[in-house]
N, C-alpha and C positions, 0 to 999 in steps of 0.2 A: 709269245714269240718263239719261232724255230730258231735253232743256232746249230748247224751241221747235222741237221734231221732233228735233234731233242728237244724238246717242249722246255722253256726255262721260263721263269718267272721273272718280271720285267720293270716291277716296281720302282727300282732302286736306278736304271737304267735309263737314260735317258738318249744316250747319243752314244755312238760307231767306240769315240771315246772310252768313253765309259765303261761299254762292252768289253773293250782288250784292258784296261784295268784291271778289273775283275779276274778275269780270265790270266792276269800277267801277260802277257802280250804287248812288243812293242810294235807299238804302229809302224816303224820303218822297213820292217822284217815279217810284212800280211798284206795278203790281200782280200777284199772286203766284197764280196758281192752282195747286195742287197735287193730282194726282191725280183732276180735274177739280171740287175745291173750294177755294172762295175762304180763301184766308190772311190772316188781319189783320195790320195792320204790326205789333202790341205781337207776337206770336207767333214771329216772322221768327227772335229766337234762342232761340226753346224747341224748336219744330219741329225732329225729325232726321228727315236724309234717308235713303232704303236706295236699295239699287244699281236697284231694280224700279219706283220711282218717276219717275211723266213731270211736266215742272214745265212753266208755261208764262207766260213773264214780258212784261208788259207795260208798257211805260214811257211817260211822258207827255210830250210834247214843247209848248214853248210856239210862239207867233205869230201869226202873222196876215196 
């Protein structure tokens, strides 16, 4: 699976979930495109991943 262009290994991975675990990422503060369509956060652990999927996660950062 791609994850922001990188090849990552996917074994352990199951779901959008999972994915920002890993990663420490809160799901409330990303957003998730998969396969070049947007993912809603309620979906995050219904969604499974396969090895052939490219994800592309975007996170929000606060300031000013």
């Amino acid at each position: 699976m791609r994850v922001n262009g990188n090849e990552i290994s996917n074994e352990d991975i199951h779901t959008i979930s999972e994915l920002l675990q890993i990663f420490g990422l809160n799901e409330n503060r990303v957003v998730i495109e998969l396969n070049g369509k947007i993912v809603i956060k309620e979906e995050f652990s219904k969604v499974n991943l396969n090895e052939t999927d490219s994800v592309e996660v975007i996170s929000f950062v606060g300031g000013g």
